[in-house]
C-alpha positions in Angstrom: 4.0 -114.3 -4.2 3.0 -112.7 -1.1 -0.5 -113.7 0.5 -2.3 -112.7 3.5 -2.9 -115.7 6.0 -6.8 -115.6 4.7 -8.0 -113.9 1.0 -11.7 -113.3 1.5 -13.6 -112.4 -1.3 -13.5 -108.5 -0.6 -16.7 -106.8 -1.0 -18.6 -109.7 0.2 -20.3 -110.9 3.0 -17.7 -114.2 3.7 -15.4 -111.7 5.1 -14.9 -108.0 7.0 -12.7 -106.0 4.3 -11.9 -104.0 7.7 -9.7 -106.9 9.2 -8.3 -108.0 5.4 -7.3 -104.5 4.7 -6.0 -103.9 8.5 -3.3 -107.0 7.9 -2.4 -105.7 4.6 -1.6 -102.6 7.1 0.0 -104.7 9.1 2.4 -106.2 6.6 3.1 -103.4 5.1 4.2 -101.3 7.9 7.4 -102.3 8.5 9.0 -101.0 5.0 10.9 -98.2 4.9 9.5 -96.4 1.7 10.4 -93.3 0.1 10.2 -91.7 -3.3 12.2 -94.5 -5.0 14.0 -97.4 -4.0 13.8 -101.0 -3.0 11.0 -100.3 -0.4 8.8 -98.8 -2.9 9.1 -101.8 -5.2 8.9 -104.9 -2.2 5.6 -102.9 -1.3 3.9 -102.9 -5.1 5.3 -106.5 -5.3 3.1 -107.0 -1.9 0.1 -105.4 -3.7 0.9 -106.9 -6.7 -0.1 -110.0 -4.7 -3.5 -108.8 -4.5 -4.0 -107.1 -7.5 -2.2 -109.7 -10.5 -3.2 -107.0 -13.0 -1.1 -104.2 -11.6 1.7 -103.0 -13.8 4.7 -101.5 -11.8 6.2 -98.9 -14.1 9.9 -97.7 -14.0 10.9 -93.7 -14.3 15.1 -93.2 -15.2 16.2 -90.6 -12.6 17.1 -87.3 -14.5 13.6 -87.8 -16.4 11.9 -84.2 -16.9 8.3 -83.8 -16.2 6.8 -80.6 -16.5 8.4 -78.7 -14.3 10.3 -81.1 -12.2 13.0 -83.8 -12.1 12.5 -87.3 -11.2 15.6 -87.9 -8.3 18.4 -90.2 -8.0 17.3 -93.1 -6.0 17.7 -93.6 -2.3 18.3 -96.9 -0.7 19.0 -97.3 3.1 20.8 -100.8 5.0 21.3 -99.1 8.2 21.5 -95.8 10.4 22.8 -95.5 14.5 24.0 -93.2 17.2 26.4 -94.5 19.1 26.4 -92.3 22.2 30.0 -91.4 24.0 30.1 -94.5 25.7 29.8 -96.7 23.0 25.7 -97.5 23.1 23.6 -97.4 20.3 21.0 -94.7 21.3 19.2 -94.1 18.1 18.5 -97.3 15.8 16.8 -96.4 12.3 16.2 -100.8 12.5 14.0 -100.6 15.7 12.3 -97.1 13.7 12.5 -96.4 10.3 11.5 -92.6 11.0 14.6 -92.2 13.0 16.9 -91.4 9.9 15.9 -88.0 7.7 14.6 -89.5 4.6 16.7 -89.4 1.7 19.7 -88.9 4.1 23.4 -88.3 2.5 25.8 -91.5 3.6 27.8 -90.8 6.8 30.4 -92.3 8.6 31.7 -89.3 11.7 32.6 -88.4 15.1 31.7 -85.3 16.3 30.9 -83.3 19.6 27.4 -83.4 20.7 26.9 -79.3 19.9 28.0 -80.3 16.2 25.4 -83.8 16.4 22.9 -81.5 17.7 22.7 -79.4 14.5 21.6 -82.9 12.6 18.9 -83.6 15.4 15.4 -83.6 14.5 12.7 -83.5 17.4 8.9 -82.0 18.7 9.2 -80.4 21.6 5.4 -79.7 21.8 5.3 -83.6 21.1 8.0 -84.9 23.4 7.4 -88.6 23.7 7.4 -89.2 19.5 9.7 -89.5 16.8 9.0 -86.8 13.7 8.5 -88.0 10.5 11.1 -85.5 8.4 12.7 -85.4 4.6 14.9 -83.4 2.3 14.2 -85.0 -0.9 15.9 -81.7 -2.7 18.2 -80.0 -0.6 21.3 -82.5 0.2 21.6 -83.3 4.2 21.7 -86.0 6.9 20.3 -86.5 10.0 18.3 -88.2 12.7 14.9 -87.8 14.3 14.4 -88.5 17.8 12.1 -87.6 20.7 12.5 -84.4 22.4 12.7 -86.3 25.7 15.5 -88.3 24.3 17.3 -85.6 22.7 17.4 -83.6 26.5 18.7 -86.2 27.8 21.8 -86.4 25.5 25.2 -85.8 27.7 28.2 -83.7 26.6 30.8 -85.9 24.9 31.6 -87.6 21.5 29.5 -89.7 19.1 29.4 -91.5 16.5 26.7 -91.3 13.8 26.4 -93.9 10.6 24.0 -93.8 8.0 24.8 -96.6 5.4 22.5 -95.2 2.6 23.2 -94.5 -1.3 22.1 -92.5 -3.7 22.5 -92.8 -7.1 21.3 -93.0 -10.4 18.4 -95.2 -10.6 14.7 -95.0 -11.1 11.6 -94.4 -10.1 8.4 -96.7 -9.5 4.6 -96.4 -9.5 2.0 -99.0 -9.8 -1.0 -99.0 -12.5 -4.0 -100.6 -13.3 -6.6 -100.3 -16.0 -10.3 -102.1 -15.3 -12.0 -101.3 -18.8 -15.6 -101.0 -18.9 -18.2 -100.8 -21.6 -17.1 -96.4 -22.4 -14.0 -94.9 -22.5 -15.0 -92.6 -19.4 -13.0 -93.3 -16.2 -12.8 -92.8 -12.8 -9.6 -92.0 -11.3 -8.4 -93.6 -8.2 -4.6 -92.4 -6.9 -2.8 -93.2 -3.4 0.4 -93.0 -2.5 3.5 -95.5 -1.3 6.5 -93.1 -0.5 6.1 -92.9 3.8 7.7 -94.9 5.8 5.8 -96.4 8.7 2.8 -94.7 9.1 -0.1 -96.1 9.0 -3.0 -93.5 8.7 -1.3 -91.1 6.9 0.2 -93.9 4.0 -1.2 -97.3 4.5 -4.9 -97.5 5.1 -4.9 -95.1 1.4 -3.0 -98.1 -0.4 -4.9 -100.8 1.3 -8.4 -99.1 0.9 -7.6 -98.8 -2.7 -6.6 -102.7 -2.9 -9.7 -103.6 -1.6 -11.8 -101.6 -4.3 -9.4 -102.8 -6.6 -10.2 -105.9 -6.2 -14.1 -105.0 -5.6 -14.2 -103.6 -8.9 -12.4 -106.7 -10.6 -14.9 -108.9 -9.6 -17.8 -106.6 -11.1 -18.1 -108.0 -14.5 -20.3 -105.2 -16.1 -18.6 -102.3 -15.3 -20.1 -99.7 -17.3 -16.9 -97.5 -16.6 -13.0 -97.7 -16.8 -11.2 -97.2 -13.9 -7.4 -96.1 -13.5 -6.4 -96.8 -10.1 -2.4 -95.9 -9.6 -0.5 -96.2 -6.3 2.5 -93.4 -7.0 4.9 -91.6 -4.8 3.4 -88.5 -3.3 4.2 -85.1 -5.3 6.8 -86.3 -7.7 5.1 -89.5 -8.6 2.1 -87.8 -9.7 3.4 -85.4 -11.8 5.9 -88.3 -13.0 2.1 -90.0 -13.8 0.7 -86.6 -15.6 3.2 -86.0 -17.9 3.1 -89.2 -19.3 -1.1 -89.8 -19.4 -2.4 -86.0 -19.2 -4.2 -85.8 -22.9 -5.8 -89.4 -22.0 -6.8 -88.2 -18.2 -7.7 -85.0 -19.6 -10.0 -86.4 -22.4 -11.3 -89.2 -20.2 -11.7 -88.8 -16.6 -14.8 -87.9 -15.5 -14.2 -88.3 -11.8 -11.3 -89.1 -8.9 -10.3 -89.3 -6.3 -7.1 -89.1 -3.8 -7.4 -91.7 -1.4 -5.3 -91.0 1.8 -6.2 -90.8 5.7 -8.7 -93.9 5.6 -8.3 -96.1 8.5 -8.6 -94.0 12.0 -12.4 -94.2 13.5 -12.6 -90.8 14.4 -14.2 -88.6 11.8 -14.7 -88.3 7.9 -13.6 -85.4 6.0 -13.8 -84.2 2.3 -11.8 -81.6 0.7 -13.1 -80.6 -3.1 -11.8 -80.3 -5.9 -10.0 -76.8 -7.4 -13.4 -76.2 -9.4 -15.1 -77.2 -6.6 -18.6 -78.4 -8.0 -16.8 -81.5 -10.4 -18.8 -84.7 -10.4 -16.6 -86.1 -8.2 -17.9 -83.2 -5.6 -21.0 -83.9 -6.3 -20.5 -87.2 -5.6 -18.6 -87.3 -2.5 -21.0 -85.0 -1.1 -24.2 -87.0 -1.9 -22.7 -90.0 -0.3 -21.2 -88.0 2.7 -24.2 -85.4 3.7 -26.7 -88.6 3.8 -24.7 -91.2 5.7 -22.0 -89.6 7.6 -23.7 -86.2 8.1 -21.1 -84.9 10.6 -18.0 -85.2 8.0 -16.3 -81.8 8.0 -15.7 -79.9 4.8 -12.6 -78.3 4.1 -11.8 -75.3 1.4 -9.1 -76.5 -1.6 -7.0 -74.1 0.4 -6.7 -76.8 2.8 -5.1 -79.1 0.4 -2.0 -80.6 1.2 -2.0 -84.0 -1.1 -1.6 -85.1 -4.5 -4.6 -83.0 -5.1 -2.5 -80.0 -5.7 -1.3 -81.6 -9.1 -4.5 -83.2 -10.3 -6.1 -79.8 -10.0 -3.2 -77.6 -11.1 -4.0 -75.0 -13.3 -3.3 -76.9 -17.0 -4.5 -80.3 -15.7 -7.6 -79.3 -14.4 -8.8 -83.0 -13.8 -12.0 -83.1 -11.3 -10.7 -85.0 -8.7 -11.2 -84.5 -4.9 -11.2 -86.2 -1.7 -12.9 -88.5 0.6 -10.8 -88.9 4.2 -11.2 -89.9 7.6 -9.6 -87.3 9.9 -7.5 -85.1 7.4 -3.9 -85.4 7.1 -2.4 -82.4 9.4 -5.4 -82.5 11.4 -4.6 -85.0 13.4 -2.0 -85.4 16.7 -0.4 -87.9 15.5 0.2 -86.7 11.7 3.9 -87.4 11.0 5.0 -88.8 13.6 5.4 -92.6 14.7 2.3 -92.1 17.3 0.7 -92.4 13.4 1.0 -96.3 14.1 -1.1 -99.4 13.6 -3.1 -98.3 17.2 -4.3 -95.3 15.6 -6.0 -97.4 12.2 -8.6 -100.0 13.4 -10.4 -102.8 11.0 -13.9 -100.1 11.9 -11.9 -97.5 10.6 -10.7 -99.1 6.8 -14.5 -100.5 6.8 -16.3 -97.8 7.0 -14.0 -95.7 4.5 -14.3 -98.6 1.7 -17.7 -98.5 2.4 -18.1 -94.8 1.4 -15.9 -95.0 -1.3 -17.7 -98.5 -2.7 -21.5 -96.2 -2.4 -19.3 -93.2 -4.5 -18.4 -95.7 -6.9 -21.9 -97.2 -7.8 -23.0 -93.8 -7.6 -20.9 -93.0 -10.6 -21.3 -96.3 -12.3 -25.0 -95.5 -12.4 -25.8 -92.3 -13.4 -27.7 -92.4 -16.0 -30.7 -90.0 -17.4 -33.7 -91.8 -17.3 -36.6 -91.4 -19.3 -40.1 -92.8 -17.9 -42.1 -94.4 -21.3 -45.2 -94.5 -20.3 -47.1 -91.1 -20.9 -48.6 -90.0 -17.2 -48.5 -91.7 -13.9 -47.8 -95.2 -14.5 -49.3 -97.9 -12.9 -47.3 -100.2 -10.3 -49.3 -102.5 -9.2 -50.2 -104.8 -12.3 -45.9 -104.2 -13.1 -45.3 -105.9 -9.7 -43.6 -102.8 -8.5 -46.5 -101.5 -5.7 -46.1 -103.6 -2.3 -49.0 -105.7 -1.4 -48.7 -104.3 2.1 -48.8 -101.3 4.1 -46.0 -99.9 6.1 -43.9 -97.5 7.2 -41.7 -98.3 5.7 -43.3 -99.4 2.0 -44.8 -95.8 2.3 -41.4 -94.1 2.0 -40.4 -96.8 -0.7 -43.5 -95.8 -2.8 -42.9 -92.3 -2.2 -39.2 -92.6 -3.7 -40.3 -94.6 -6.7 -43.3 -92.1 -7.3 -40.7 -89.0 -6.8 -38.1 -91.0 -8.6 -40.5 -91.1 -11.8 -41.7 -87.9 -11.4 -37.8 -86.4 -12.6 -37.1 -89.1 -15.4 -38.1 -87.0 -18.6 -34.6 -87.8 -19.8 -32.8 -84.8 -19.0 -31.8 -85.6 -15.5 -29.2 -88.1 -14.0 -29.9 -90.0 -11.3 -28.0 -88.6 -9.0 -29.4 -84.7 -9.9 -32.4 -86.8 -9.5 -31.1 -88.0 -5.8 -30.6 -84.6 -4.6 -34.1 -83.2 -5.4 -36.0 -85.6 -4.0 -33.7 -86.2 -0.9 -33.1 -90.2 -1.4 -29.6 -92.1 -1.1 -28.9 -92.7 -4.7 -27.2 -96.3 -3.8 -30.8 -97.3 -2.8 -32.5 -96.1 -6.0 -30.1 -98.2 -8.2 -31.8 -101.5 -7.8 -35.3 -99.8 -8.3 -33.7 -98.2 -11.3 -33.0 -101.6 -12.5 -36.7 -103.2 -11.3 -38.3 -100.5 -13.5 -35.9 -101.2 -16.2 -36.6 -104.1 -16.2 -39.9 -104.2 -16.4 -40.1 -101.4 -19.3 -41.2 -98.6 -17.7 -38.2 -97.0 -17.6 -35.3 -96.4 -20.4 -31.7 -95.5 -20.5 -31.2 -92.5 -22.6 -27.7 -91.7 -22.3 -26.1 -94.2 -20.6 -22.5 -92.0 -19.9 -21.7 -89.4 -17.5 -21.9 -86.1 -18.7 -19.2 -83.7 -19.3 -16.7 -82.5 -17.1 
């Protein structure tokens, strides 16, 4: 079983989460991953490393869902250029994003005005390699710089790409944390690029690490289904074999993508647009990254598109450092492990990690005493003076003031203009001490 060189207790103070996530990163990057094949399942055997709960499930190509068809499976050993003089010029070993992914086999000779019509390049990028597919339409090729691809001389070539595909299946990777209600939260990410890191791997490896943060919690009021699926086809593939569950149970989700560059944050909402995920992800975003950008669900691009389709309707939206397409470096191999930083993966688990307790505690609250209750002889009133005791009083006092039993905390949150993450423990103070009472401990509806 596969282990990093150190396994700090994520979510803890013994170690950064930043640096564990960043070698995951690291050791993932190589793979070549598509929508199926072996590089899909060595990397859910990698997580499966760090998560021992999580399930890998197999699809039969062929399969109908909804819609779609899951595809035959696509498996690569090599891919090369061979230039007229013999060289090898393009080596899918020293870049995995130099073969189009899901390439037909080919073994060929042919003029460079033939080769040229397989060629794959940026000319308004011309120092990096595209990232390109055709999962659908059956082709070959090869993705090269443009600077490279100018300098190609007349003459013959050989190109080989030793891929298959055939009948196989598909994988995806699931895992169930039960809590005390049926009501989950939804976490997805996706394993089907090849090596990029912002764009694919900080989503899986942020998602490990609250994986694994969420294991350790003990009382988890909620359940949480956290899958890592191909893009697209992988969720649908997921939906048409859980949709009445998600449907009846999800109360919030998100996409987890983009996650480890140190530039920005980002959130792009759900179809409905006001979901308690949207509420949530805003909360958290507006009061400690106040310059995230908000985008329209016109702007979605990921897996987002099929957990809000019209018929699945489930309220899930995302949280992202610089959005996917937003970037330079988006689909390209300049999306590498230089663009992702340890800062970068920290400060997105940390966002998502305030979400989560977000949703794992709202509650409506009911105060029990009748009028203003007194804090003092409950231990609850500071025996000094500060600035900073001040505003502390003021949220407990503000706090009380909403808790007749028909708010949630975090409707509570908003109206008095307090981080809900730091009202949780003084939720749990009063509780204890009486003065306040739980009186519906789950989320409301969708």
């Amino acid at each position: 079983m596969f282990t990093l060189a150190k396994e700090p207790k994520v979510g803890t103070a013994e170690a950064s989460v930043g640096q564990w996530a960043y070698e995951l990163c690291q050791t993932l990057f190589p793979i070549c991953r598509s929508l199926t094949g072996a590089g899909v399942r060595e990397s859910l055997e990698i997580l499966r490393g760090h998560i021992p709960d999580l399930q890998v499930r197999s699809v039969p190509s062929g399969t109908q869902c909804f819609d779609w068809t899951v595809p035959p499976e696509w498996n690569i050993r090599d891919a090369y250029i061979l230039d007229p003089t013999g060289k090898k010029i393009v080596d899918f070993k020293k870049s995995n994003l130099h073969v189009l992914g899901y390439s037909l086999p080919v073994d060929q000779e042919m003029e460079l005005e033939e080769l040229q019509q397989h060629l794959y390049s940026l000319p308004e990028q011309p120092d990096v390699i595209p990232y390109v597919t055709s999962y659908y339409t059956p082709r070959w090729g090869f993705c090269l710089s443009d600077n490279q691809r100018k300098s190609l001389p007349d003459g013959r070539y050989r190109v080989v790409i030793d891929s298959q595909l055939e009948s196989g299946v598909l994988n995806y990777g699931e895992l169930i944390l039960p809590g005390k209600t049926d009501k989950e939260v939804f976490l997805s990410t996706y394993i089907c690029h090849p090596s990029m890191a912002n764009n694919e791997l900080s989503g899986p490896a942020v998602t490990t690490c609250l994986a694994r943060w969420l294991k350790s919690q003990t009382e988890r009021n909620l359940t949480y289904r956290i899958v890592f699926v191909p893009e697209t086809i992988g969720s649908i593939v997921y939906l048409s074999r859980h949709l009445q569950a998600m449907q009846q149970n999800i109360v919030a989700g998100f996409v987890v993508t983009c996650v480890g560059d140190n530039r920005a944050y980002s959130y792009l909402p759900s179809r409905a647009g006001n979901s308690l995920a949207d509420q949530v992800a805003t909360h958290v975003l507006r009061r400690s990254q106040p310059d995230f950008r908000s985008y329209s669900f016109l702007d979605r691009g990921s897996d987002e598109r099929q957990y809000c389709s019209p018929g699945v309707d489930l309220p899930v939206c995302s949280i992202m450092r610089t959005k996917y397409a937003e970037y330079p470096e988006y689909h390209t191999s300049a999306d590498d492990l230089q663009l992702i930083s340890p800062a970068g993966l920290q400060g997105a688990f940390d966002v998502y990690q305030k979400a989560l307790r977000c949703l794992e505690n709202n509650q409506r609250l009911k105060i029990t005493v009748c009028g203003e209750p007194q804090l003092g002889k409950r231990g609850l009133y500071p025996n000094t003076s500060t600035k900073e005791t001040k505003g502390l009083v003021a949220d407990m006092m503000n706090l009380l003031t909403y808790c007749d039993g028909r708010r949630t905390l975090l409707e509570i949150s908003d109206l008095i203009n307090a981080d809900m993450w730091k009202l949780i423990p003084i939720v749990e103070r009063m509780k204890a001490e009486g003065l306040l009472v739980t009186t519906d401990p789950t989320l409301p509806a969708n």
